[in-house]
PyMOL commands that place a pseudoatom at each C-alpha (Angstrom):
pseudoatom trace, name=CA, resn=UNK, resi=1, chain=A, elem=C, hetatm=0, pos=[93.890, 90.729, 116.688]
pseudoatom trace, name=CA, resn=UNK, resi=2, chain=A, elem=C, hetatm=0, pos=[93.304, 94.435, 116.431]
pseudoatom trace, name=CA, resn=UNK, resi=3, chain=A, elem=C, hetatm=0, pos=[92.338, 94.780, 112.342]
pseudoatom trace, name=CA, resn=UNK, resi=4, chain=A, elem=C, hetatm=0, pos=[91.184, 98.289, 112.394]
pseudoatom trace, name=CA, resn=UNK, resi=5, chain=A, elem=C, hetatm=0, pos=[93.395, 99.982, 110.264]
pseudoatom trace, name=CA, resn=UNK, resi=6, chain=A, elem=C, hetatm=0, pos=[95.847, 102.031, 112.488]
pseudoatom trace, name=CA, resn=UNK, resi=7, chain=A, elem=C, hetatm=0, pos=[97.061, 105.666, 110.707]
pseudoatom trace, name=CA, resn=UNK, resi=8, chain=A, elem=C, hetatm=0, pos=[101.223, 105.311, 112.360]
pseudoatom trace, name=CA, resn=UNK, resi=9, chain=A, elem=C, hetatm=0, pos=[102.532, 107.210, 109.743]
pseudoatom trace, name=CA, resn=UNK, resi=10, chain=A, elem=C, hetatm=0, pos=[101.586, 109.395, 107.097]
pseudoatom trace, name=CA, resn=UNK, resi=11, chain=A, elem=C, hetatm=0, pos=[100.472, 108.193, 104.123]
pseudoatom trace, name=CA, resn=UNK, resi=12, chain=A, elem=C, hetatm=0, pos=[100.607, 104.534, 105.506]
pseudoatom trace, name=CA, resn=UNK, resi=13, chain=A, elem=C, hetatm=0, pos=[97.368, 102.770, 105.731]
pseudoatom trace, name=CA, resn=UNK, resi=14, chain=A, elem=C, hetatm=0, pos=[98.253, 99.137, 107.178]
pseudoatom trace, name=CA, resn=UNK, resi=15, chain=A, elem=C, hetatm=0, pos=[97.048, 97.350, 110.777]
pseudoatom trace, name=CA, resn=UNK, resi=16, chain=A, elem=C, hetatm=0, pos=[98.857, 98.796, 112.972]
pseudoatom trace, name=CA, resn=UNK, resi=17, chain=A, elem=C, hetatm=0, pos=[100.461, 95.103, 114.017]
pseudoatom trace, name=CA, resn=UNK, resi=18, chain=A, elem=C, hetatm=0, pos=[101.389, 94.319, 110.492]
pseudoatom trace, name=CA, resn=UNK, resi=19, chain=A, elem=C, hetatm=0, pos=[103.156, 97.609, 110.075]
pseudoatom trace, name=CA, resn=UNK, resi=20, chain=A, elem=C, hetatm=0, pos=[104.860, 97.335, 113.738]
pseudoatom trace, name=CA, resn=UNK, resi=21, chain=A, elem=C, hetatm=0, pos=[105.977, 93.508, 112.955]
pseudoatom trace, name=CA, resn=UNK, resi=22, chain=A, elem=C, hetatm=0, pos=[107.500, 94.359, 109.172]
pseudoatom trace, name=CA, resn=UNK, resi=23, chain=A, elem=C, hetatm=0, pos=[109.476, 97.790, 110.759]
pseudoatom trace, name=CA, resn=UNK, resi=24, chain=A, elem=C, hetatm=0, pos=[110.606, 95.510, 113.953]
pseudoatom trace, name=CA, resn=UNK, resi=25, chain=A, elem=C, hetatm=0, pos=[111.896, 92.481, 111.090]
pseudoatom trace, name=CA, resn=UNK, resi=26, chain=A, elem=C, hetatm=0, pos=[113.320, 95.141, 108.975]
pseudoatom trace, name=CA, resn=UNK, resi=27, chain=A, elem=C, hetatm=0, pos=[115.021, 96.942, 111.866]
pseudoatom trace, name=CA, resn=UNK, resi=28, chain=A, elem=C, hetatm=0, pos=[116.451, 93.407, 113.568]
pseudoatom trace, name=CA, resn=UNK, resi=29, chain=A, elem=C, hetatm=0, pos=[117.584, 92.364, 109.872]
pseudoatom trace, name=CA, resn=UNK, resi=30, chain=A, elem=C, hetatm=0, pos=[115.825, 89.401, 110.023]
pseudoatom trace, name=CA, resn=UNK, resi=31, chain=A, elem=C, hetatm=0, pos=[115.589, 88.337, 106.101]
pseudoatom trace, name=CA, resn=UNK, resi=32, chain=A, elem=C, hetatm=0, pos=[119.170, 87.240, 107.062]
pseudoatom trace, name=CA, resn=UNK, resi=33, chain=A, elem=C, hetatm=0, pos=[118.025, 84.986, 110.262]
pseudoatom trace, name=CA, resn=UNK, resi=34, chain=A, elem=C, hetatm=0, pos=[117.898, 81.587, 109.095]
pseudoatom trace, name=CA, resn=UNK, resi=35, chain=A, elem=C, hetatm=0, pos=[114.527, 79.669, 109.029]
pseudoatom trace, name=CA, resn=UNK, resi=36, chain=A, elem=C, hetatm=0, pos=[112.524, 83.016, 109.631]
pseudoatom trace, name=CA, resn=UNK, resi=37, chain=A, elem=C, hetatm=0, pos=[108.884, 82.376, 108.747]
pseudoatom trace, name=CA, resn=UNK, resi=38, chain=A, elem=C, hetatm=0, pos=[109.806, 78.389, 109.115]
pseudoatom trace, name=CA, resn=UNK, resi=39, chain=A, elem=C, hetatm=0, pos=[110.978, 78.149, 112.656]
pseudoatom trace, name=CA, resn=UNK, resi=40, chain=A, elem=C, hetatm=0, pos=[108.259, 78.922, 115.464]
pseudoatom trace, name=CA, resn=UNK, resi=41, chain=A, elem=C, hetatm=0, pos=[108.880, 81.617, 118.010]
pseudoatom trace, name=CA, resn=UNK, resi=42, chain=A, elem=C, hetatm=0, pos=[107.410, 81.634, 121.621]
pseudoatom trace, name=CA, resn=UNK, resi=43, chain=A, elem=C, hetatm=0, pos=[103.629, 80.783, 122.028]
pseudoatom trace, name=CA, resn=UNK, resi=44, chain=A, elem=C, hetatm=0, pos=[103.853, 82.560, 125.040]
pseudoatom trace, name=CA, resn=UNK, resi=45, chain=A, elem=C, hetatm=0, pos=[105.379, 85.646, 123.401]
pseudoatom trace, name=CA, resn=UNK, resi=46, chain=A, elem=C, hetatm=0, pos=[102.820, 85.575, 120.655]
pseudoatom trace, name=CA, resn=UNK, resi=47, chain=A, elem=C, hetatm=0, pos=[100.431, 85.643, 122.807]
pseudoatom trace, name=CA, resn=UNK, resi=48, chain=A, elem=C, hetatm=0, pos=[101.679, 88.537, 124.810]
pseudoatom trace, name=CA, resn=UNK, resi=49, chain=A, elem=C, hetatm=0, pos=[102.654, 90.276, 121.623]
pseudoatom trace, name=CA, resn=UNK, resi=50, chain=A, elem=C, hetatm=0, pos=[98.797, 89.770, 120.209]
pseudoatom trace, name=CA, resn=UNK, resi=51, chain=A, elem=C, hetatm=0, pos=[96.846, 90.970, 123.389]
pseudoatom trace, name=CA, resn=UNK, resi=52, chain=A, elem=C, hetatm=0, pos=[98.903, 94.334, 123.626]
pseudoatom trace, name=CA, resn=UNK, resi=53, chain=A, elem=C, hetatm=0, pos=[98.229, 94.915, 120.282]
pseudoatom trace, name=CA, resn=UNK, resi=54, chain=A, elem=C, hetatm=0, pos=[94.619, 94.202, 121.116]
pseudoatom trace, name=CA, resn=UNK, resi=55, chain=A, elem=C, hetatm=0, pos=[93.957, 96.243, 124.140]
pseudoatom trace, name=CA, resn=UNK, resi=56, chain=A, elem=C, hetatm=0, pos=[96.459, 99.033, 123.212]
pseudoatom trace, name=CA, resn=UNK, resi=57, chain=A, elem=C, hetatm=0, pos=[95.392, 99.368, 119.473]
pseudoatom trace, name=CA, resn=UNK, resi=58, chain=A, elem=C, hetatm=0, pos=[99.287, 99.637, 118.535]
pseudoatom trace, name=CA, resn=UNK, resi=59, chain=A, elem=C, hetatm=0, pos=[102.645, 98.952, 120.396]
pseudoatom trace, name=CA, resn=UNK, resi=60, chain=A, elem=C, hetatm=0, pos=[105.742, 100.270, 118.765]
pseudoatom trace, name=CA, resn=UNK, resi=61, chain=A, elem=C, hetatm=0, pos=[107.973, 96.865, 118.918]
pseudoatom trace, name=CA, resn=UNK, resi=62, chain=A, elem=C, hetatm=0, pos=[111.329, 98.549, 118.093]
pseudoatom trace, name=CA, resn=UNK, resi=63, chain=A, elem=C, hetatm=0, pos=[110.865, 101.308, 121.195]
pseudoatom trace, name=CA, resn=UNK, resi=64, chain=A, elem=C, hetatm=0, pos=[109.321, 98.877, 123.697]
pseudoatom trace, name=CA, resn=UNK, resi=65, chain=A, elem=C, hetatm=0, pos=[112.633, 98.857, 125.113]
pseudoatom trace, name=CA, resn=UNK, resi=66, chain=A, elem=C, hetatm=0, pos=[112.704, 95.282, 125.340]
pseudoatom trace, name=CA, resn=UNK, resi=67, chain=A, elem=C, hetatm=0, pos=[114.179, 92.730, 123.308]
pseudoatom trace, name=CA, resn=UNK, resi=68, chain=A, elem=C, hetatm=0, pos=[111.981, 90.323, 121.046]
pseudoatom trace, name=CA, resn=UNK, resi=69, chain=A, elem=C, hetatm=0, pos=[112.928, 87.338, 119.458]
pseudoatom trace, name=CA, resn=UNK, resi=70, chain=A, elem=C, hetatm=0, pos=[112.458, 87.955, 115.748]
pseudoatom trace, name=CA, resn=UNK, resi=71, chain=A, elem=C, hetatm=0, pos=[111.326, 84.325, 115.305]
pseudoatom trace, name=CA, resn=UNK, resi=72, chain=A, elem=C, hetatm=0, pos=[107.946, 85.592, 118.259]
pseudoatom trace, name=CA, resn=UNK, resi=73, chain=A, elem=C, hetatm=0, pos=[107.426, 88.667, 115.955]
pseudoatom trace, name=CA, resn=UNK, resi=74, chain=A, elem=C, hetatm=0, pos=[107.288, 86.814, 112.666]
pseudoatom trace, name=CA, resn=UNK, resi=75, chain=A, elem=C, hetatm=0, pos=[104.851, 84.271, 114.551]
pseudoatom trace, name=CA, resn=UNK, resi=76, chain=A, elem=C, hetatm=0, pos=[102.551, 86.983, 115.296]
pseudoatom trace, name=CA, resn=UNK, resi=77, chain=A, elem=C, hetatm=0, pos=[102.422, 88.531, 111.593]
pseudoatom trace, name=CA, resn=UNK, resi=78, chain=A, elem=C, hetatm=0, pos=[101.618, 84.845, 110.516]
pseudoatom trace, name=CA, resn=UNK, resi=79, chain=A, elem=C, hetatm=0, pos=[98.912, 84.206, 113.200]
pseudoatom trace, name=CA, resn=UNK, resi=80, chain=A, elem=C, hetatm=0, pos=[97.646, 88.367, 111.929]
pseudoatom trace, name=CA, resn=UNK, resi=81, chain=A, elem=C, hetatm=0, pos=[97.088, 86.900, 108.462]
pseudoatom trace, name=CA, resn=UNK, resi=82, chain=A, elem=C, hetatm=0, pos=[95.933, 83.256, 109.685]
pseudoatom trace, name=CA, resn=UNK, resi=83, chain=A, elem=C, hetatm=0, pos=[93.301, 84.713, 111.740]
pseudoatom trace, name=CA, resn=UNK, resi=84, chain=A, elem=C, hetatm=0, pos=[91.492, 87.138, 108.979]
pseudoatom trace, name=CA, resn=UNK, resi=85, chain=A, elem=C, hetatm=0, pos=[87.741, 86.714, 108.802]
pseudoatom trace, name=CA, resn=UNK, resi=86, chain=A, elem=C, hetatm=0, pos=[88.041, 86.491, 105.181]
pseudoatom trace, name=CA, resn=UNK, resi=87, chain=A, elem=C, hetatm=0, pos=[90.976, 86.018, 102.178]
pseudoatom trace, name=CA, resn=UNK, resi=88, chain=A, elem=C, hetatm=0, pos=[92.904, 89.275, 101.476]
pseudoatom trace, name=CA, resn=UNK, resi=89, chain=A, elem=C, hetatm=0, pos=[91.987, 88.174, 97.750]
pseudoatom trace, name=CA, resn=UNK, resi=90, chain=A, elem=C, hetatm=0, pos=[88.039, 88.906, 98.941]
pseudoatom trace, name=CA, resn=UNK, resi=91, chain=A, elem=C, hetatm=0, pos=[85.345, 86.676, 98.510]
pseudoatom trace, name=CA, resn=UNK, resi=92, chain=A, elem=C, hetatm=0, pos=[84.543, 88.342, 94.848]
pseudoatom trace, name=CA, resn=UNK, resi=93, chain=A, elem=C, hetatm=0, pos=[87.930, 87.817, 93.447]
pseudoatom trace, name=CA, resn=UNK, resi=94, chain=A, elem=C, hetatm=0, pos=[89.324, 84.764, 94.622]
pseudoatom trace, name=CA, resn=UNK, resi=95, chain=A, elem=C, hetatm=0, pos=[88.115, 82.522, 92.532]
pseudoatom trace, name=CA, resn=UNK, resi=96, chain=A, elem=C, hetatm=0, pos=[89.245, 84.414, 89.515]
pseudoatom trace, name=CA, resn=UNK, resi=97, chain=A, elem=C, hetatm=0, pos=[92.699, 84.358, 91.514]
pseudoatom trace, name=CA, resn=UNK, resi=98, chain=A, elem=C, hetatm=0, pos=[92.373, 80.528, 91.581]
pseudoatom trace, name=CA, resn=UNK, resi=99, chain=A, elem=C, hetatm=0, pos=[91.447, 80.480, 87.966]
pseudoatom trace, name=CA, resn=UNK, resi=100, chain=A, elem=C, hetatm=0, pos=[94.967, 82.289, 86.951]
pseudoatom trace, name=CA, resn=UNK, resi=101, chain=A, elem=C, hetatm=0, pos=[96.328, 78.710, 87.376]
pseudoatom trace, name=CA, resn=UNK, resi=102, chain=A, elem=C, hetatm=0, pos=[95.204, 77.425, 84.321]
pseudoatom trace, name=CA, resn=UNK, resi=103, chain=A, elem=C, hetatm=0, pos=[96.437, 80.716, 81.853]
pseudoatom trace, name=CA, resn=UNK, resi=104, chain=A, elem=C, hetatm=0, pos=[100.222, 79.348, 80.599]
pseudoatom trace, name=CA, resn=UNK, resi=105, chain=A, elem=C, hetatm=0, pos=[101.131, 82.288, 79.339]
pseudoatom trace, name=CA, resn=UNK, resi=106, chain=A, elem=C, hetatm=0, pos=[103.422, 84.062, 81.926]
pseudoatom trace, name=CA, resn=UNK, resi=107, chain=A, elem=C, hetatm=0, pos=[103.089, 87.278, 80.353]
pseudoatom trace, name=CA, resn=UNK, resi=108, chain=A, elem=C, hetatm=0, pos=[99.325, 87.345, 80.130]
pseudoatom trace, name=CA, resn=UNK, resi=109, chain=A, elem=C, hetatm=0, pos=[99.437, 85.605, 83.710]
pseudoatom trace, name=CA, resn=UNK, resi=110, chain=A, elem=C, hetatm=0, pos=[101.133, 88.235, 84.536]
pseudoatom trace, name=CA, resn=UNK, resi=111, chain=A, elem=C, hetatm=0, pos=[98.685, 91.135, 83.458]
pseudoatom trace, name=CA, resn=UNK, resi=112, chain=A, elem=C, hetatm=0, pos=[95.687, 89.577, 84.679]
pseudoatom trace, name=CA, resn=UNK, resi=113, chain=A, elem=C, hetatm=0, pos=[97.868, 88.865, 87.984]
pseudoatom trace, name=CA, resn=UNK, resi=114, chain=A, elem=C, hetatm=0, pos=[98.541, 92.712, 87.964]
pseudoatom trace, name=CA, resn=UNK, resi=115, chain=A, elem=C, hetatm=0, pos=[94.777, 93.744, 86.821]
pseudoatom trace, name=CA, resn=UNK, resi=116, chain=A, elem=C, hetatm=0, pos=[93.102, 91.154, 90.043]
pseudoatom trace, name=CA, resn=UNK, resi=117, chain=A, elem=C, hetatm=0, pos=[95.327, 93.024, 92.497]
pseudoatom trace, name=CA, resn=UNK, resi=118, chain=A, elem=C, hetatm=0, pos=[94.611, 96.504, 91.667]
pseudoatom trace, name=CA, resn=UNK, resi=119, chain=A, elem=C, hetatm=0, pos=[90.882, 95.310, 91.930]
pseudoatom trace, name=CA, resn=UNK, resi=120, chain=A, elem=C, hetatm=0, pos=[90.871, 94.777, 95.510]
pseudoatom trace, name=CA, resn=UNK, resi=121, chain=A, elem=C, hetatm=0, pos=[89.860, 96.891, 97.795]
pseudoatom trace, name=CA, resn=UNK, resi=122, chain=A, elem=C, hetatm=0, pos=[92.581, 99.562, 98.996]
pseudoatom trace, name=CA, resn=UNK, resi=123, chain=A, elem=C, hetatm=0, pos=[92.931, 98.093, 102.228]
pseudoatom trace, name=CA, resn=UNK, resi=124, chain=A, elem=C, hetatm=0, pos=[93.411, 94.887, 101.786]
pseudoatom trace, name=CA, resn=UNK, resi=125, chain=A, elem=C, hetatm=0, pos=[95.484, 96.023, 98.393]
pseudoatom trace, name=CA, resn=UNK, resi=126, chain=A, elem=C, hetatm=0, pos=[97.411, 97.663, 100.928]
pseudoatom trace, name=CA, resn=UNK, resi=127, chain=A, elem=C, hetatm=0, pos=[98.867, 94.773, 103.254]
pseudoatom trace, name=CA, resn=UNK, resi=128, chain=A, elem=C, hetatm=0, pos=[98.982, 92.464, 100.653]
pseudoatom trace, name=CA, resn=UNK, resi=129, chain=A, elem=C, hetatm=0, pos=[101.534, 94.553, 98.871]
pseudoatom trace, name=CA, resn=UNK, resi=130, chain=A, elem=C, hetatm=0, pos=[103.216, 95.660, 101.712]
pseudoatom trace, name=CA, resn=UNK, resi=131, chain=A, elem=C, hetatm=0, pos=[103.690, 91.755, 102.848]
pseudoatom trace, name=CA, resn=UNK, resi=132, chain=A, elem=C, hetatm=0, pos=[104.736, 90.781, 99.431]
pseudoatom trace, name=CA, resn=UNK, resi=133, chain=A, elem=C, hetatm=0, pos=[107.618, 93.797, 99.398]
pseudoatom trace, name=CA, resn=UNK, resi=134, chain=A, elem=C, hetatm=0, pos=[108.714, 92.132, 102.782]
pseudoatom trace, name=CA, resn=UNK, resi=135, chain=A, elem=C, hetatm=0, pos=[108.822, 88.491, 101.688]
pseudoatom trace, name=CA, resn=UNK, resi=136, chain=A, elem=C, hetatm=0, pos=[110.556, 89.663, 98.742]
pseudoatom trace, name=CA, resn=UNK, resi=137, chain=A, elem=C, hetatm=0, pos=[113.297, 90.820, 101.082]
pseudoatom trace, name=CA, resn=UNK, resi=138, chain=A, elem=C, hetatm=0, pos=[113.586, 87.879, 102.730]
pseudoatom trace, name=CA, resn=UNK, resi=139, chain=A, elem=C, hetatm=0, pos=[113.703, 85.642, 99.494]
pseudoatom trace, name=CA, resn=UNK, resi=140, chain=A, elem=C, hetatm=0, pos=[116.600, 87.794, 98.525]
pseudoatom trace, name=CA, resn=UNK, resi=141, chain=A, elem=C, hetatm=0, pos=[118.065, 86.351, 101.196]
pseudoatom trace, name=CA, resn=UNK, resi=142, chain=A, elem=C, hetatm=0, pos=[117.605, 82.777, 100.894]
pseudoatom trace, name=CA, resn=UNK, resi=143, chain=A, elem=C, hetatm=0, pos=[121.517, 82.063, 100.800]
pseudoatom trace, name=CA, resn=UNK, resi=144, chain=A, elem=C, hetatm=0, pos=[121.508, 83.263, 104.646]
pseudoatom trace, name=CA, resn=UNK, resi=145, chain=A, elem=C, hetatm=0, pos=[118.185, 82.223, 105.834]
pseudoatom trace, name=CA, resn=UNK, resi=146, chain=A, elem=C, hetatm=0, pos=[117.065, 79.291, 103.572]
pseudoatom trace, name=CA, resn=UNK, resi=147, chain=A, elem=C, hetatm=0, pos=[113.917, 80.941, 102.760]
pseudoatom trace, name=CA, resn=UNK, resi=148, chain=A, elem=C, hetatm=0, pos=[113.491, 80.452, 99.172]
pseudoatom trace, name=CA, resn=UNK, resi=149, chain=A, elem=C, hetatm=0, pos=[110.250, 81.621, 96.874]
pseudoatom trace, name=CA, resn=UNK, resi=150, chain=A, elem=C, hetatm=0, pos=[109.080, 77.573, 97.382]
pseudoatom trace, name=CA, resn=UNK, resi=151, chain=A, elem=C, hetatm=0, pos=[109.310, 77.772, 101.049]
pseudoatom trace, name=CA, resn=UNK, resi=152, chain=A, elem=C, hetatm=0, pos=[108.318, 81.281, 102.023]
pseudoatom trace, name=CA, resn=UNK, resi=153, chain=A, elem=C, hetatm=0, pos=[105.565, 79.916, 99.524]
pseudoatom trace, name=CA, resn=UNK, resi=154, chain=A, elem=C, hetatm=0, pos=[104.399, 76.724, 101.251]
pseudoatom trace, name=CA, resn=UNK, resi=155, chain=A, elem=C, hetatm=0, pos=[104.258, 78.992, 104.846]
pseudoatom trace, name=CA, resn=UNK, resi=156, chain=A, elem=C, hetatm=0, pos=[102.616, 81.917, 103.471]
pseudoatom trace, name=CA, resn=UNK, resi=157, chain=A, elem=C, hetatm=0, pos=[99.918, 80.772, 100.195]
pseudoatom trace, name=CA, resn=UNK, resi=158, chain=A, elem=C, hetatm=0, pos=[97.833, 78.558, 102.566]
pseudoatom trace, name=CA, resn=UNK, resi=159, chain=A, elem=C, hetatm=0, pos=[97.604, 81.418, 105.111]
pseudoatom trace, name=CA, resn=UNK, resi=160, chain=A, elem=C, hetatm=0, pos=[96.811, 83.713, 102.516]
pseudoatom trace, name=CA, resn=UNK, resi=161, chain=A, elem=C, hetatm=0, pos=[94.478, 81.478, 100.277]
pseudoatom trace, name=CA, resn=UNK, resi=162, chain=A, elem=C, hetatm=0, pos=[96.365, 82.306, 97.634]
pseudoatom trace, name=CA, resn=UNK, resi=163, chain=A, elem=C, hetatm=0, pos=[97.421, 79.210, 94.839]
pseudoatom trace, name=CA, resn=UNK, resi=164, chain=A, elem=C, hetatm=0, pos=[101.267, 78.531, 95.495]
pseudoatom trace, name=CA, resn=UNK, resi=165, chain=A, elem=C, hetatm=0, pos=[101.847, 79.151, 92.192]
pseudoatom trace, name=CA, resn=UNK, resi=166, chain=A, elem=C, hetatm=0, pos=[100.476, 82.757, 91.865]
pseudoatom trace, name=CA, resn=UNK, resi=167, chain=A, elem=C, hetatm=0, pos=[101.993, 83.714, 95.390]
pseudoatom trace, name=CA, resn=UNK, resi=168, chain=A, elem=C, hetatm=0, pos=[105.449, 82.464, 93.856]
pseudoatom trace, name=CA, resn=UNK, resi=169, chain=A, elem=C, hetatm=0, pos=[104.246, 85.410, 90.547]
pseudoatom trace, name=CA, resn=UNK, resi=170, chain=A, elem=C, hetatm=0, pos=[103.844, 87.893, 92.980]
pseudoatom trace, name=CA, resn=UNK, resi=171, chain=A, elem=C, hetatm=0, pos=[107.025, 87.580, 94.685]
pseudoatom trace, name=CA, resn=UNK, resi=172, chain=A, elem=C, hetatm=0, pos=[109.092, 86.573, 91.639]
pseudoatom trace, name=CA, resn=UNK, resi=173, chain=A, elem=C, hetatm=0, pos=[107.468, 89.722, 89.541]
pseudoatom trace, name=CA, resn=UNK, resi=174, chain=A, elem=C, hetatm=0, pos=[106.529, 91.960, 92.210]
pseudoatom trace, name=CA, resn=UNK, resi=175, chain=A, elem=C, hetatm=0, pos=[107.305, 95.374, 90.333]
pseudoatom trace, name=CA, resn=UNK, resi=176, chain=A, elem=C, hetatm=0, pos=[105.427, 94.089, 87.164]
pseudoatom trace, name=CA, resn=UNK, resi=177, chain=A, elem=C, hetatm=0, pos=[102.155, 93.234, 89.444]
pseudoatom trace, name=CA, resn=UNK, resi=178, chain=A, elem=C, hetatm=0, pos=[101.983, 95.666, 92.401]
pseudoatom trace, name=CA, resn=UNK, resi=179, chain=A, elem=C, hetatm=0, pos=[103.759, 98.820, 90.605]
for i in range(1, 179): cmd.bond("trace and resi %d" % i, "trace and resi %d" % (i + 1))
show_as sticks, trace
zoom trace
């Protein structure tokens, strides 16, 4: 997977195949596609869809002039995050990511939620917000595609390394931690 960060458009600092796979989802409306994230798309599509973006560095999914199953694109933002070398939370802050479990305060969970995230590095501070905004889109959706905060949660916080519960904060009170 290519992880050098890709420059597509000003101001936006993201992987170029995590930027192409949210614009292609938002474009095809998939938050309302039921079972997005759940239901697996082509291997063989993923596949494809993984080497272009490795030997061509990026490959602009909504002007490909072809069509591509939304279910093949959401695949290959999964298998993006799944194959990291290391947690978006970063080896020096996860475990203090893990250790918001125990605070049962929401409020203060809430802060040191918000504080922890706008410790990490820019990149990775980057595509984890940018991830979060999209699965927050898709939640809102969950009468249409069944994807509510638990199950976007049990796909996504074991990908991520991130405790169910604190991936369920971030989507639940995304403006209070990433804004």
């Amino acid at each position: 997977m290519a992880i050098a960060v890709s420059r597509i458009k000003e101001g936006v600092e993201l992987p170029a195949v995590v930027y192409r796979c949210i614009e292609y989802l938002d474009a095809q409306n998939a938050s309302n596609e039921e079972g997005i994230y759940r239901l697996s798309g082509s291997s063989a599509t993923i596949r494809a869809l993984k080497d272009r973006f490795n030997n061509d560095g990026d490959y602009d999914l909504i002007h490909s002039g072809e069509y591509i199953d939304v279910h093949a694109v959401a695949g290959l933002l999964k298998l993006f995050f799944r194959e990291l070398p290391g947690s978006i939370l970063t080896e020096q802050y996860h475990p203090y990511f893990m250790a918001l479990q125990e605070v049962t305060n929401v409020d203060k969970r809430i802060s040191e939620l918000r504080l922890l995230v706008n410790m990490l590095p820019l990149a990775n501070y980057t595509v984890l917000r940018a991830l979060i905004a999209h699965l927050v889109s898709v939640v809102s959706n969950a009468d249409r595609n069944k994807m509510t905060v638990r199950n976007i949660g049990i796909v996504f916080a074991p990908t991520l390394g991130i405790p169910a519960g604190v991936f369920s904060l971030m989507l639940l009170e995304f403006g209070a931690v990433f804004d």
